[in-house]
N, C-alpha and C positions, 0 to 999 in steps of 0.2 A: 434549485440550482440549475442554472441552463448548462446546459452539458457542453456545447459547441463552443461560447463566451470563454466556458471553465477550462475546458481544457488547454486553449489556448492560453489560459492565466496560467496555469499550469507549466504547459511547454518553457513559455516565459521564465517564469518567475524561478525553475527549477533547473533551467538549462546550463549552468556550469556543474562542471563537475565536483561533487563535495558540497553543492547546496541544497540539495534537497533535505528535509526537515519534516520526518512523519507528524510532529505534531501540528506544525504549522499546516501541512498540506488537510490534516482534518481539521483545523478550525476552519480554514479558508471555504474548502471543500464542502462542509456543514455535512460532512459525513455521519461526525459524532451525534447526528438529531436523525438517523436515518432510522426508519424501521425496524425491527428483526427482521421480516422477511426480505426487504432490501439488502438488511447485511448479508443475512446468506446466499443470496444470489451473488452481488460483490466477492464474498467468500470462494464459491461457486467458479467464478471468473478466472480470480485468483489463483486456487488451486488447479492449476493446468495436468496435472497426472490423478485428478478426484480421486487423492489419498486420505482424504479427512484433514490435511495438513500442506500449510504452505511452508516449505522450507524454504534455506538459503538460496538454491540454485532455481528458483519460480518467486522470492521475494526481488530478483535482483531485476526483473525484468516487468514489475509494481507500476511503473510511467505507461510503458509502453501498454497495459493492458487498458488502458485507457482512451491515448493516442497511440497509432503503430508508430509515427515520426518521432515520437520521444525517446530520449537517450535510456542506458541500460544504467539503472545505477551501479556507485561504484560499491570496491567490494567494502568501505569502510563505512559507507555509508546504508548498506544493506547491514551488516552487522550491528550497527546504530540500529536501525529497524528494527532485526530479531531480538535485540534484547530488550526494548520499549516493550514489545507486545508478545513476546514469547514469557507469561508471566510465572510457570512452572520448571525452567529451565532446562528443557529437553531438548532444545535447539531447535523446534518448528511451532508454528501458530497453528494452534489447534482448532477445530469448527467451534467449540464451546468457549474459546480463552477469543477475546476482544481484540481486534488489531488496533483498534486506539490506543497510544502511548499514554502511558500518565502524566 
């Protein structure tokens, strides 16, 4: 994945609000073929307070950890988010639980 090309598919592709779409953004992404150590670093990234866990108020801000220019998402569509990949239902993704949506 070129990262530079991506992100800007990205910016694009996700820039109104209410379209962004975790699963599309891993297919597109080819996140879902990454590494484990790849993932944990991404995880890593992700988790902005290195709790073990990304919650709602550090999933809403998922664009931007990528590009800073990217929008924040919104809260409905962070919620979308948490419950695709939050698969034990404790309301955060946890370093063991996949942030790919089913």
């Amino acid at each position: 994945w070129d990262q530079e090309s991506g992100v800007n598919i990205f910016i694009n592709l996700f820039a109104a609000p209410d379209s962004f779409s975790p699963k599309k953004f891993f297919q597109i992404s080819g996140m879902s073929k990454k590494s484990s150590s790849q993932l944990k670093e991404i995880f890593r990234i992700l988790d902005n307070d290195q709790s073990g866990f990304i919650e709602e108020d550090e999933l809403k801000y998922f664009l931007q950890r990528f590009e800073c220019g990217a929008r924040v998402l919104t809260a409905s569509e962070t919620k979308t988010f948490l419950a695709a990949a939050d698969h034990d239902g404790d309301g955060k993704i946890g370093a063991f639980q996949t942030m790919v949506p089913d």
